[in-house]
Structure formats: structure tokens, C-alpha cells
C-alpha positions as CSV (number, residue, x, y, z in Angstrom):
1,X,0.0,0.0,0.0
2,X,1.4,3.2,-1.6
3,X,2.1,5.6,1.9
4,X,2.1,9.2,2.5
5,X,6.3,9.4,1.3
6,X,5.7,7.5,-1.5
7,X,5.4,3.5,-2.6
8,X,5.7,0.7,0.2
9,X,9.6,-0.6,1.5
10,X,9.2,-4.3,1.0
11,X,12.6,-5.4,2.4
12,X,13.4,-8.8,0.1
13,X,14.4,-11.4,2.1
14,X,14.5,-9.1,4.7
15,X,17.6,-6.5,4.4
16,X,19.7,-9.1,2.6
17,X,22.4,-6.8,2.2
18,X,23.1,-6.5,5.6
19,X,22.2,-10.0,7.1
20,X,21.6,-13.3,6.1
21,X,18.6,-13.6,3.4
22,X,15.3,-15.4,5.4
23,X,16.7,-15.0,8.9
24,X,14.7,-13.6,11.8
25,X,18.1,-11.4,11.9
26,X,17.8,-9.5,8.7
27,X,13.3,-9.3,9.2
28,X,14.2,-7.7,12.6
29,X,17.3,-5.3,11.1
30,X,14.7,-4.4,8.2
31,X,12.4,-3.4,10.9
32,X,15.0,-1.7,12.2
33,X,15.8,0.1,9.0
34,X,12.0,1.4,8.1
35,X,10.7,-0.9,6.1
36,X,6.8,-1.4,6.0
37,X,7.3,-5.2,5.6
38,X,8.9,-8.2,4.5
39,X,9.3,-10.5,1.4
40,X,10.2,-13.9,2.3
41,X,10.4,-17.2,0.8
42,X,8.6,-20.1,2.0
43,X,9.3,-23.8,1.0
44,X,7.5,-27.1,2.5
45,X,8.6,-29.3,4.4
46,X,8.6,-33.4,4.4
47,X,6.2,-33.5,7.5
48,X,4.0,-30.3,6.1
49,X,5.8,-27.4,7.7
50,X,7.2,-24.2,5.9
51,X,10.3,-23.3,6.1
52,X,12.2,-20.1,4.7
53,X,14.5,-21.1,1.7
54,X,14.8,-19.1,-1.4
55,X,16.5,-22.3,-3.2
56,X,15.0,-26.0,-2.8
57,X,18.2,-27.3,-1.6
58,X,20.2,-25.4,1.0
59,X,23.8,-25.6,2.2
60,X,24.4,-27.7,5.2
61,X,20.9,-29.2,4.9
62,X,20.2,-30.8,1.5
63,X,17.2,-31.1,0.1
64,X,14.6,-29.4,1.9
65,X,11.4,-31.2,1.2
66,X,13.0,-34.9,1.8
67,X,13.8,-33.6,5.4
68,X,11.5,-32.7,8.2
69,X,11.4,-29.5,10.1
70,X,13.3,-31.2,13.4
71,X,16.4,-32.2,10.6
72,X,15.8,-29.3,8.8
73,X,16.5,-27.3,12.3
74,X,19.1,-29.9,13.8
75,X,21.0,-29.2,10.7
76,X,20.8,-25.2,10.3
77,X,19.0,-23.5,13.2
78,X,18.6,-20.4,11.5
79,X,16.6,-21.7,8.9
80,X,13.0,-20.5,10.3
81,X,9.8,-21.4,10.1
82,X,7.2,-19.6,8.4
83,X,5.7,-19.3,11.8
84,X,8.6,-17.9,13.5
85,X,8.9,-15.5,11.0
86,X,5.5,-14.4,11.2
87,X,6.0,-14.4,14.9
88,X,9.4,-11.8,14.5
89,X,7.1,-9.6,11.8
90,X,4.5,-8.3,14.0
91,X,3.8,-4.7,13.5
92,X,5.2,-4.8,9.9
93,X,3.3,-6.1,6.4
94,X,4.6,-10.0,5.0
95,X,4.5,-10.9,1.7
96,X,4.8,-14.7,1.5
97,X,5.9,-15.9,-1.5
98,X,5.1,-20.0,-2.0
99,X,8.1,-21.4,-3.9
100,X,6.5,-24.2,-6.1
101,X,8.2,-24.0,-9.7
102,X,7.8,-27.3,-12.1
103,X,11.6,-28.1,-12.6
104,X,12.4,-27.6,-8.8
105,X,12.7,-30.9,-6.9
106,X,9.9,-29.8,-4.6
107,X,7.5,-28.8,-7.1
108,X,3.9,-30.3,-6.1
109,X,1.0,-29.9,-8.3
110,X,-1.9,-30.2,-5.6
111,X,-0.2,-27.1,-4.1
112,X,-0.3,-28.2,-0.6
113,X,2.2,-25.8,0.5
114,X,-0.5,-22.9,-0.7
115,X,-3.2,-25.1,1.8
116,X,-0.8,-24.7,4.6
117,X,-0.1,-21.1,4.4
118,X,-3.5,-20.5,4.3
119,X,-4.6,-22.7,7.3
120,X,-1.9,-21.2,9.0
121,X,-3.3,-17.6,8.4
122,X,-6.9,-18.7,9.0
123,X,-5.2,-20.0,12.9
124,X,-3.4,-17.0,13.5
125,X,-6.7,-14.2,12.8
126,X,-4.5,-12.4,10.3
127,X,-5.3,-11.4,7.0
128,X,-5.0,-7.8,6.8
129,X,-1.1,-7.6,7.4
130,X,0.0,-10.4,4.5
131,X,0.0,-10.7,1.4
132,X,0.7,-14.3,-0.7
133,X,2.8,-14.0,-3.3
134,X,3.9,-16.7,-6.1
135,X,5.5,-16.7,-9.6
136,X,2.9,-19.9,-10.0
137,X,-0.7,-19.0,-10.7
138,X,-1.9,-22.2,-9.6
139,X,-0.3,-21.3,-6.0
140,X,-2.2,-18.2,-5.6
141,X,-5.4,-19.2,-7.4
142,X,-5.4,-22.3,-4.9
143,X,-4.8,-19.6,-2.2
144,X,-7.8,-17.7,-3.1
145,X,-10.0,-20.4,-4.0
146,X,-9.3,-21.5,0.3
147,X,-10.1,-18.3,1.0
148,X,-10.5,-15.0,-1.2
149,X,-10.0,-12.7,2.2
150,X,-6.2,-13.6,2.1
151,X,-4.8,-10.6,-0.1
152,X,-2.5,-12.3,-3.4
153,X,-0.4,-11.2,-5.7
154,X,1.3,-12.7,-8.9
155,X,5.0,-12.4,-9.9
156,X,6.3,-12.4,-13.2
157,X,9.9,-12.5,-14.5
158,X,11.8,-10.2,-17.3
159,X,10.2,-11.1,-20.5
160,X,6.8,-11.7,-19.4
161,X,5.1,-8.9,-20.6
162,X,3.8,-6.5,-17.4
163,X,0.5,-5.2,-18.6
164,X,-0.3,-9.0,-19.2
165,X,1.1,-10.0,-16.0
166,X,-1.5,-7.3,-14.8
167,X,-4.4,-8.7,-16.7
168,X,-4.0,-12.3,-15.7
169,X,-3.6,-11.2,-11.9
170,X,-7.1,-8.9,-12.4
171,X,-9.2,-11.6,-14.6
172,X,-7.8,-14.2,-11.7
173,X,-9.2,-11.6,-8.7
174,X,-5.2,-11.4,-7.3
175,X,-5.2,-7.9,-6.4
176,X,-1.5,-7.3,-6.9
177,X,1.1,-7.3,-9.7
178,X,4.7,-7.6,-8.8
179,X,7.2,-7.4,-12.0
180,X,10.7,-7.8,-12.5
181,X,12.2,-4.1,-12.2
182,X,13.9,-4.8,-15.8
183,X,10.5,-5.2,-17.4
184,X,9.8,-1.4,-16.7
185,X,11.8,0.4,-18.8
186,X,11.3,3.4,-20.5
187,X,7.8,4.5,-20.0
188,X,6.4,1.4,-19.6
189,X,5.9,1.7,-15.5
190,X,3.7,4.6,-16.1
191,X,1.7,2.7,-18.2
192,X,1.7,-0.6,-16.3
193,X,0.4,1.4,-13.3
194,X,-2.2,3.2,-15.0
195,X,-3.4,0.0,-16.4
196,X,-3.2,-2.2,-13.3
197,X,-4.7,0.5,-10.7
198,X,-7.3,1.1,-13.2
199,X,-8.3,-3.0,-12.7
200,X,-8.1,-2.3,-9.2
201,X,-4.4,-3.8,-9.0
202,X,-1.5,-3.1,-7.1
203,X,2.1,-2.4,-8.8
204,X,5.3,-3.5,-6.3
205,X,8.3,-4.0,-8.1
206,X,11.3,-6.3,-7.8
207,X,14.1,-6.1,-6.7
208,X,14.8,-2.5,-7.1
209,X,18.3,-1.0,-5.6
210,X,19.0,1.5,-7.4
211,X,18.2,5.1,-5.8
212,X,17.3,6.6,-9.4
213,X,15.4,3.8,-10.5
214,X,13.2,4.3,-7.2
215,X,12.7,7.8,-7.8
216,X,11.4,7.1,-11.4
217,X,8.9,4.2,-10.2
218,X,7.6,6.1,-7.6
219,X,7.1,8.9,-10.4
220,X,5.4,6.4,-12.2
221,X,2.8,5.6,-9.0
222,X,4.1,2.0,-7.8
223,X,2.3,1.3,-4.9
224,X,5.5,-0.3,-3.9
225,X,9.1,-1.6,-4.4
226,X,11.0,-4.9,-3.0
227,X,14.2,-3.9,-2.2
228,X,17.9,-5.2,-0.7
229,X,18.1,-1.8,0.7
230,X,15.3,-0.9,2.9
231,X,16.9,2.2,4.4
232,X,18.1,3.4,1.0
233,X,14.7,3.4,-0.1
234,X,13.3,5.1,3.3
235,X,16.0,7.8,2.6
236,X,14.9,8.1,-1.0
237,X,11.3,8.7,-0.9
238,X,11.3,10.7,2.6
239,X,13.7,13.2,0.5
240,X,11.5,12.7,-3.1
């Protein structure tokens, strides 16, 4: 949600550049740093548990969905849960993004980890502080079809055309867009937001470290970037 100095801090990973990507350590230094919430990446488990992994495999640990969340722990304990990081977040926005790609060696077609996340949601009472986020439309579709109160959001990759990226998330009732940063050249974010708040969509873009290139986006009207840099970006658009 775009905020009185400009688009949304989304700190990816949590502030990466300064901690250890999906560690309560870099969500609580992002805190620490302004931003208005989190991106994180959530994986599942052998037993059903989440876990925080941007890769399928992990050093020190293997595999992540062969292993249960007490190996998973045993073997790296600051690997966290999705609940421990939900736990750490309090006070700031979490954008979940379910990692289930075909071609990765957890990919699962009935989309259980989407089920989980959204039991796990339902249990806590919170829906108004998260946001579900996926590069697989099948994730968040399964998401919403669980329950359409859980905000979602679809991610697309350079090459995949924005304004159709925006489209499909509308026609699918995901009320946010979330492009690759190098898909907005030009004038092309202007018109992406125009487009996508015009279908009642939300624009945060990824991963965007660059101070100029936050200046033109939030020129443009994104409702909000994804960023290594969380206190960059406060700097940037307190001073824009």
C-alpha cells in the first residue's frame, strides 16, 4: 500500500544486504531500517511445515522437502519457520511468497504448501497484514479459492510482458502485480500502473536497488518496491 512518502519498502528477504537472506536477523534489522514489511520465501517441508529457503536445496541441509522441520533445524537453526517469521514480523506487512516452480525438486501440483499457508493464516486471525505471493498461478489461485479474504499477488519475470502479467492477476481476482524491475523500462511503468490500478491492481516491483530507479517508479505511481536496501529506499522517498 502506496504511503504518505511514496510506494511501500518491501525489504526482500528481509535486508539481505546486511544479514543473512530469510533469517529472523535480517526481518528484525529491516524493521530496524524502516521498512513497511517483508518478502520472504517459503518452501515445505517433508512433514508439512514451511520453512524459509529461497533455493529447494540449501547448504548444510540438502534437500529441503525430503527432510522434516526437526532435521531441517538440527542441521541449520537459523533456517525459520514460516511461523517464527510471522512471529518476529508483528507490527510490519509479509509478503509470502510459496516457492512451487515445475523443474524444482519440490515442485507439487496439488499445491499443498499454498493449503498450509493459508490454514496457518486462518489460525493466526491475520489477513490484513499479509500478502501471498507466487510466480505460479496455480499457487495463488489455490490460495484464493481457500479463501478469497487472504490478499494475493502474482510475480512475473523479465520477458513476461507487465500489462499481461497485470491482466492475468485482475481476470484471476489477485489484487497485486509484482514485476521484474527490468520489465519497466522506458515509459512502460507509467503505463503498467495506469493499467493495473485502473483494474483495481496493485504495482510492487522487484528487486529494485537503485536510488534513481526508485525515484522514477515512484514517479510512475508504484504502490510499492521490493528492495535489498530498505533504508536506501526510506532515505529516498522521505527526501523525493
Amino acid at each position: 500500500m502506496r504511503g504518505p512518502d511514496g510506494p511501500a519498502v518491501w525489504a526482500h528477504r528481509g535486508a539481505r544486504a546486511a544479514a543473512p537472506e530469510n533469517t529472523i536477523e535480517a526481518f528484525t534489522l529491516a524493521a530496524a531500517l524502516g521498512a513497511d514489511g517483508v518478502e520472504l520465501d517459503a518452501r515445505r517441508t517433508a512433514d508439512g511445515h514451511l520453512v524459509l529457503s529461497h533455493d529447494a536445496t540449501a547448504p548444510g541441509v540438502g534437500t529441503l522437502c525430503e527432510l522434516t522441520r526437526a532435521e531441517i533445524q538440527r542441521r541449520r537453526p537459523d533456517i525459520p519457520t514460516l511461523d517464527d517469521a510471522l512471529d518476529a514480523c508483528v507490527g510490519m506487512r509479509v509478503n509470502i511468497e510459496i516457492k512451487n516452480l515445475a523443474g524444482d525438486p519440490d515442485h507439487d501440483p496439488d499445491e499443498r504448501a499454498a493449503a498450509t499457508v493459508v490454514a496457518m493464516l486462518q489460525e493466526r486471525g491475520r489477513r490484513d497484514d499479509v500478502l501471498v505471493s507466487s510466480f505460479s498461478l496455480a499457487a495463488i489461485d489455490r490460495v484464493r479459492a481457500l479463501d478469497e479474504s487472504v490478499p494475493t499477488g502474482f510475480l512475473t519475470v523479465i520477458g513476461f510482458d507487465p500489462l499481461e502479467g497485470v491482466s492475468l492477476a485482475a481476470d484471476r481476482g489477485h489484487g497485486a502485480a509484482h514485476p521484474d524491475v527490468r520489465s519497466l523500462g522506458g515509459r512502460t511503468a507509467a503505463a503498467v500502473v495506469e493499467h493495473a490500478h485502473a483494474r483495481g491492481v496493485q504495482v510492487n516491483v522487484w528487486t529494485v536497488n537503485d536510488p534513481d530507479e526508485m525515484r522514477r517508479l515512484a514517479r510512475a505511481g508504484v504502490d510499492g518496491i521490493i528492495t535489498d536496501v530498505p533504508d536506501v529506499a526510506r532515505r529516498v522517498f522521505e527526501n523525493t
